[in-house]
N, C-alpha and C positions, 0 to 999 in steps of 0.2 A: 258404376260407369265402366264399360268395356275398353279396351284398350282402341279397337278402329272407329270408338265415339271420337279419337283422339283428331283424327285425319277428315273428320266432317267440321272443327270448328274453325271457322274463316278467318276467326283472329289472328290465331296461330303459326298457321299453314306449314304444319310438323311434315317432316317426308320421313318416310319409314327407308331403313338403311337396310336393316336384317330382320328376322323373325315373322315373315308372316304367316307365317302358319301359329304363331301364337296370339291372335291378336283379339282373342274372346275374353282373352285374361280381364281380370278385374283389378280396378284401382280403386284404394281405400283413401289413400291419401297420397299430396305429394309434398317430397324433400329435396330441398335444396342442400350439396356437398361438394367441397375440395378437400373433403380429408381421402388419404389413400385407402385406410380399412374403418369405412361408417359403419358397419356392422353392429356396434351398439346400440347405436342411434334407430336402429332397425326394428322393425316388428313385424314385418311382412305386407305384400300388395302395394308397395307404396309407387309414385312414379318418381323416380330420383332425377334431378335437373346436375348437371354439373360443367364446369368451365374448365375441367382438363386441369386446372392448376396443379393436382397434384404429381401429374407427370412426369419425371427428369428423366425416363428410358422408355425403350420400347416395352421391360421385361415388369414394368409397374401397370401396364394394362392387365394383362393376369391376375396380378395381386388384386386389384380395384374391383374387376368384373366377379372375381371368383369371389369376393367380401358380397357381393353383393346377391350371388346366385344361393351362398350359405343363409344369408336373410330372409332370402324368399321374397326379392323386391316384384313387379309384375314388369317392368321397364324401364329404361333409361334414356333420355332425353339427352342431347352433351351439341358442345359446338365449342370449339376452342378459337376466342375472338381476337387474342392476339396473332396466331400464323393463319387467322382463317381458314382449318380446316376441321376432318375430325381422322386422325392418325389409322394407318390401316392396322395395326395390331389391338385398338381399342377396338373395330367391327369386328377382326378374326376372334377376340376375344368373347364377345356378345354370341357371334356364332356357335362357340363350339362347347356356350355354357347354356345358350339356349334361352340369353336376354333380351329381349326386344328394342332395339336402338331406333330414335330417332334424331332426327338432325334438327336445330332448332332455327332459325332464321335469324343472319345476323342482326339484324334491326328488331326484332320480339324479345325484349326482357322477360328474364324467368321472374319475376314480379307479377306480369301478365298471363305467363304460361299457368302460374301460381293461382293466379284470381280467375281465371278461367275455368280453373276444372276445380277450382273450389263451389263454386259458383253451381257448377252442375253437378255436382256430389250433393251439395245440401237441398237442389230440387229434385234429385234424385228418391236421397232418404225421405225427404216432405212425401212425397208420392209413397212409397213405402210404409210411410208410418201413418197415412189418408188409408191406405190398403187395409194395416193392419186395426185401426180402428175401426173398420167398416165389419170386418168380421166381427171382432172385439163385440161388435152392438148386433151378429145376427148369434153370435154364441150366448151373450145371453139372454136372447130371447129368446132362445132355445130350451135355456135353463131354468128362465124364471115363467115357462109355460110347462113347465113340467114334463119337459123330454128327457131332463135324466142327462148325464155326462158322455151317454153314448153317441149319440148325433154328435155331439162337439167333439169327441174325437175322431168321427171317422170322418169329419171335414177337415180340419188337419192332415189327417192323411190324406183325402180326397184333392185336398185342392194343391198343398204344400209338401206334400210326400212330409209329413212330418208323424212317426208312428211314436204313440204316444200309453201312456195306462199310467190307472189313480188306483193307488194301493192304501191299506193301513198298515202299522207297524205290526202285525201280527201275520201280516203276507194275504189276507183278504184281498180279493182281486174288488174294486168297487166299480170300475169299467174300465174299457177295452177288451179285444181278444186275449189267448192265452200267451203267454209274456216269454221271448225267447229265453228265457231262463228261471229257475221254480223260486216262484214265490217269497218262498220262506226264506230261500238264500237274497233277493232284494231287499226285502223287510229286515237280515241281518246288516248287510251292508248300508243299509239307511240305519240302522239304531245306533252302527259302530263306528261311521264313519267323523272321524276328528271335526269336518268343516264340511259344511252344506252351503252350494250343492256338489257332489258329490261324483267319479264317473267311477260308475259299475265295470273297472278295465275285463272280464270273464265275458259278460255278453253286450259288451259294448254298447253300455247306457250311460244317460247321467241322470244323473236323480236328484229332485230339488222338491224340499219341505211345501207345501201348502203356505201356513202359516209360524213362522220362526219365532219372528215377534211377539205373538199373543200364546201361542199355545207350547204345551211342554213337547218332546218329541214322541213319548209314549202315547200320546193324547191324540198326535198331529195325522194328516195324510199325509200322501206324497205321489208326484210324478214322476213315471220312468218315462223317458224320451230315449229313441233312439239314435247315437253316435256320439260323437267326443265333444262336451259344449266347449271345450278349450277352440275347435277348428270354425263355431258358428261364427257368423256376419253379428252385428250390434240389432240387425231387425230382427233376425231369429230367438235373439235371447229375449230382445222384447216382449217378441210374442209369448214365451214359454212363460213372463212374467204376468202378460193376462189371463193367460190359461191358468196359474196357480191361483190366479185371482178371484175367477170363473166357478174353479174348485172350491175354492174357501166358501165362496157360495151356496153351492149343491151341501156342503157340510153343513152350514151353520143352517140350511131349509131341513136336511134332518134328523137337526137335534129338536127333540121331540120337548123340551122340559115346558117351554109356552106353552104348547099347542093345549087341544082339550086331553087326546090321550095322555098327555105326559103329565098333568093335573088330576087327572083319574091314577096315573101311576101311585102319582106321592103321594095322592090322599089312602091309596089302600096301603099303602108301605105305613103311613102314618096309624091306621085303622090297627094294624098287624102286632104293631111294637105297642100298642097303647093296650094290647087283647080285649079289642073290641068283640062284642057277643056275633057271632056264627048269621044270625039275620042279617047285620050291617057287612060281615066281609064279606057273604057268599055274591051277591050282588056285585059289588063293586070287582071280583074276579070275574066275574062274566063281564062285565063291561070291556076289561081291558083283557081280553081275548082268551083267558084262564078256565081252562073247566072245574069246576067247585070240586067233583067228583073224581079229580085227580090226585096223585102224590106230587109232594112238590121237595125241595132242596134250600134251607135258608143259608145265604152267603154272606158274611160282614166281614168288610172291607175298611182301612183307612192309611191314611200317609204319614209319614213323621217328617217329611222332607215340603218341597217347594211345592208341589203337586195339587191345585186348587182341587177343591169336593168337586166342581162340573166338569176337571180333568178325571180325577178318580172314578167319578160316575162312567163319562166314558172308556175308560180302559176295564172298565168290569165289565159295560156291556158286552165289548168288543172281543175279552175274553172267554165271557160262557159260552161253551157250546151250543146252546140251546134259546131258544129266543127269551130271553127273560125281562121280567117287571123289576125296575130298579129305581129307587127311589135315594131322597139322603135325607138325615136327619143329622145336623153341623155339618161334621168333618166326617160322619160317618155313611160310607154306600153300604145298603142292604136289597140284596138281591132276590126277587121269589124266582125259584127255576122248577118249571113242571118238568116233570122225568118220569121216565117209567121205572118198574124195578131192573135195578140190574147197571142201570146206568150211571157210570163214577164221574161224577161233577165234582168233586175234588182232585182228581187225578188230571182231567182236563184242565182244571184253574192252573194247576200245579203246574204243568207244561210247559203252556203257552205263557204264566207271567216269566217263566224263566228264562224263558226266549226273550221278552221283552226287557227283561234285568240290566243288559250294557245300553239301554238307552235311558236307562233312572238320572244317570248324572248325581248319585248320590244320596237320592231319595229311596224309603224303605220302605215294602207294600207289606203291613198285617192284614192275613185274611183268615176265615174260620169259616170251615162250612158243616151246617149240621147235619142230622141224621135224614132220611125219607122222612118223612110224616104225609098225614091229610090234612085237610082246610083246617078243622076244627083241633089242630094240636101245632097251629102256626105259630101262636103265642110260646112255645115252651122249645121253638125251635129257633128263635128269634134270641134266646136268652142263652142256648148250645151255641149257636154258632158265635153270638156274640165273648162268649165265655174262653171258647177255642181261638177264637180273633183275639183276645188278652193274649194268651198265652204264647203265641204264635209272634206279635210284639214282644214277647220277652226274649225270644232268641238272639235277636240283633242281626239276624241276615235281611241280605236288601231285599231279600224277598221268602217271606216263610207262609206256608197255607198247614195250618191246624184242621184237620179232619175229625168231626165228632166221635170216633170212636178211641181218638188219642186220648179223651178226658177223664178224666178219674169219675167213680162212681159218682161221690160229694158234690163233685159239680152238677152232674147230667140229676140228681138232685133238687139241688138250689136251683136249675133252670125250670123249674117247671113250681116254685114258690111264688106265689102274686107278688107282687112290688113293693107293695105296702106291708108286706109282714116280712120281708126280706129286711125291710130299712128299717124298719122298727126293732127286728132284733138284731141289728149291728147298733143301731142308737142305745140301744139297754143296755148292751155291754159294754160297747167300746166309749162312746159320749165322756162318762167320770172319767176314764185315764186320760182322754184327750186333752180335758179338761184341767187337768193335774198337772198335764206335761207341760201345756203350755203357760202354766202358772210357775211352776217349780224348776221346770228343764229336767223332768225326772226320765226320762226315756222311757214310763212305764210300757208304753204299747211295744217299743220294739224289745225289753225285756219276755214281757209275756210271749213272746214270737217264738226269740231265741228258745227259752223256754220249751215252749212245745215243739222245737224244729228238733229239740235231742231229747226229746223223750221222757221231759221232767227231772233229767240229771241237773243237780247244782253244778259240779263242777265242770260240765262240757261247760255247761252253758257261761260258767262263770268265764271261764280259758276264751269262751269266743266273745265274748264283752270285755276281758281285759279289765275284771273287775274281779275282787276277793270276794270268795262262798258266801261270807256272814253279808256284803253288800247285796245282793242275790236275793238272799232268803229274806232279806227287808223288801227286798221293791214284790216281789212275792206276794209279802206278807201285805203291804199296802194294796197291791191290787186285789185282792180278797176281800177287804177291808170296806175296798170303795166299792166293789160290782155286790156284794155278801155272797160271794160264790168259794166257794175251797177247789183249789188245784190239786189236792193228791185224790180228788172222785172220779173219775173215771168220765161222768156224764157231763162234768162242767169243764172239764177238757176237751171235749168235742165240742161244747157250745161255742166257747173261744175261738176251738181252729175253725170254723163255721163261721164264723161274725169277723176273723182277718181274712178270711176267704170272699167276703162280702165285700170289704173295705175298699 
């Protein structure tokens, strides 16, 4: 409601004393005052009614007006009913701060002046919020006709001057034009910023999550909006709240894991890790978009923190470079990426999670990614990168990516052993001491460890167990005993470090 709505209501019949040339001002609300400095009481816009009480001089008009010009009120209403008038240093006061004064009629209670423009503020907003719901229903039927978040922005812009863009945390533009400021510096300021929604003060944005509630931040989108949401109206931020709402939409059409491709994903991811025979995978790689005939890059992925498997899923995809097939198996994302030679998909991963790092809130990304291979050597690539993802979890950085050629020979090895003679020969050796231990409390298995971590020395090993030589050379002697294997052979020492390497 505008300030010269003021002078059309017949209730009223306010007369304007000073200020008209400010009378497009807008009124939010009105308050009624006799304190000299209501300034707390303030928020700004407001139309302030008052009865002069707090007047005892002329030199308290200053004080009163200039409290009120510090607020940022839109007008002042006043009529003092005991000398019946309004004092000329209260109007030179309103003047010279650039307040809107009206005179109020001695018979109109500010009760009335009150319910009056209450009365038309709230059919105001009603009509506003008839407005904003009527877009509200052509935005998404925009979206759920598969136009994509571009039309819905550039209606905003179009109708509302409201310039707007949907980003991911990795600075992915997902619509709008190009963003008065780079990407990747938003996408930081959204990952780092203490409280969402956020104002971007360098290009003068503010940015607010998609979904806060349900998704992690790494996981999430976001809106930049252009100017300071501290200065919007109560309708604007509404709207910015349909529009995150609109987006959470366009998001969750495409995540892919329902659909058929996203089914076709996880059944070849499933096909992959189980090393399914070259007939069944080549097939299902053409299907979801893969050339058989390519080199591809396997990525495993997982969280130790909050970060659900269909968040984690999404921050891998959003990570590779390259369009990749991503599947899960539990808590684990395994990614197939075609690449050509030459092309470093772990160096990429490496990057970009790093970038994404201050927005974990705590949680830790293991990743391993294995060597080039073909279709037909997916299986022993799946067991590399899986093996480098260990290992990369044992660093305890919030974010570590293990590169297959980080691995020791033994492993890249044991990746390429079938399943079942892997676990078979960690059950033949290891199974009896397990068994023992948990019967005795003998700590054979982490003996035997020790053991081989110093090189078949008694007495390192003794010094690092905190245990005397002669007790050593018994639990030794017992694991020999129980496997029939002898520790000073050379061959059944590597069998060991091979089967804890399994474990």
């Amino acid at each position: 409601m505008r300030l010269r709505s003021l002078l059309e209501v017949p209730e009223l019949r306010l007369a304007l004393v000073t200020g008209d040339d400010e009378l497009d001002r807008v009124i939010r609300w009105v308050v009624t005052t006799d304190l000299l400095d209501p300034s707390r009481y303030l928020s700004g816009r407001e139309l302030v009614l008052t009865g002069i009480m707090w007047r005892t001089s002329p030199g308290d008009s200053e004080v009163f007006v200039r409290a009120l010009a510090r607020a940022g009120v839109s007008a002042l209403a006043a009529w003092d009913a005991v000398k019946g008038t309004i004092p000329d240093d209260l109007v030179e006061a309103c003047a010279r701060h650039r307040i809107p004064l009206f005179r109020v009629p001695e018979d109109v209670a500010f009760a009335t002046v009150t319910e009056q423009v209450a009365r038309r503020l709230s059919s105001a907003r009603a009509a506003d919020l008839t407005a904003v719901l009527d877009r509200h229903r052509r935005l998404v039927a925009g979206v759920t006709e598969g136009a994509g978040l571009g039309p819905v922005l550039e209606l905003l812009d179009r109708d509302l001057g409201m310039r707007c863009w949907v980003l991911t945390p990795t600075g992915r533009v997902v619509a709008g034009p190009t963003p008065p400021a780079a990407p990747a510096n938003l996408a930081h300021a959204f990952l780092t910023a203490p409280r969402l929604p956020h104002r971007h003060a360098p290009a003068d944005l503010s940015l607010f999550p998609v979904a806060p509630d349900t998704t992690a931040r790494v996981a999430d989108w976001f809106v930049a909006c252009a100017g300071d949401l501290a200065d919007w109206p109560a309708e604007r931020r509404a709207l910015v709240s349909e529009l995150t709402a609109i987006v959470a939409l366009e998001r969750a059409r495409q995540d892919d894991r329902l659909s058929v491709p996203g089914r076709l994903t996880q059944e070849l991811v499933r096909l992959v890790v189980a090393g399914a025979a070259a007939d069944e995978v080549v097939p299902r790689l053409e299907l979801t978009g893969l050339d058989a005939s390519a080199t591809f890059t396997i990525v495993s992925a997982t969280s130790s923190g909050r970060l659900r498997p269909g968040e984690l899923r999404t921050v891998l995809r959003e990570t590779l470079p390259y369009d990749p097939v991503v599947g899960l198996l539990d808590d684990e994302a395994i990614a197939l990426v075609q690449v050509e030679p030459g092309q470093d998909v772990a160096g990429e991963v490496h990057r970009t999670l790093h970038a994404l790092a201050p927005g974990l809130g705590g949680d830790r990304l293991a990743v391993g990614v294995s060597d080039v291979v073909t279709a037909g050597e997916l299986r022993g690539a799946v067991e590399e990168a899986r093996y480098a993802r260990r290992l990369s979890a044992g660093r305890g950085d919030a974010v570590s990516v293990v590169r297959h050629d980080e691995l020791a020979t033994h492993v890249l090895l044991l990746a390429s052993v079938p399943d079942d003679v892997r676990h078979m020969f960690k059950v033949r050796l290891l199974d009896p001491l397990r068994t023992y231990d948990e019967e005795h409390k003998a700590d054979l298995v982490l003996t035997l460890e020790t053991f081989l971590q110093h090189s078949g020395s008694w007495t390192r090993c003794a010094e690092q167990l905190h245990l005397h030589v002669n007790s050593v050379r018994y639990r030794i002697q017992r694991i020999e005993e129980l496997t029939s294997r002898d520790l000073s052979r050379l061959e059944d020492r590597v069998d060991f470090f091979l089967a804890l390497r399994l474990a």
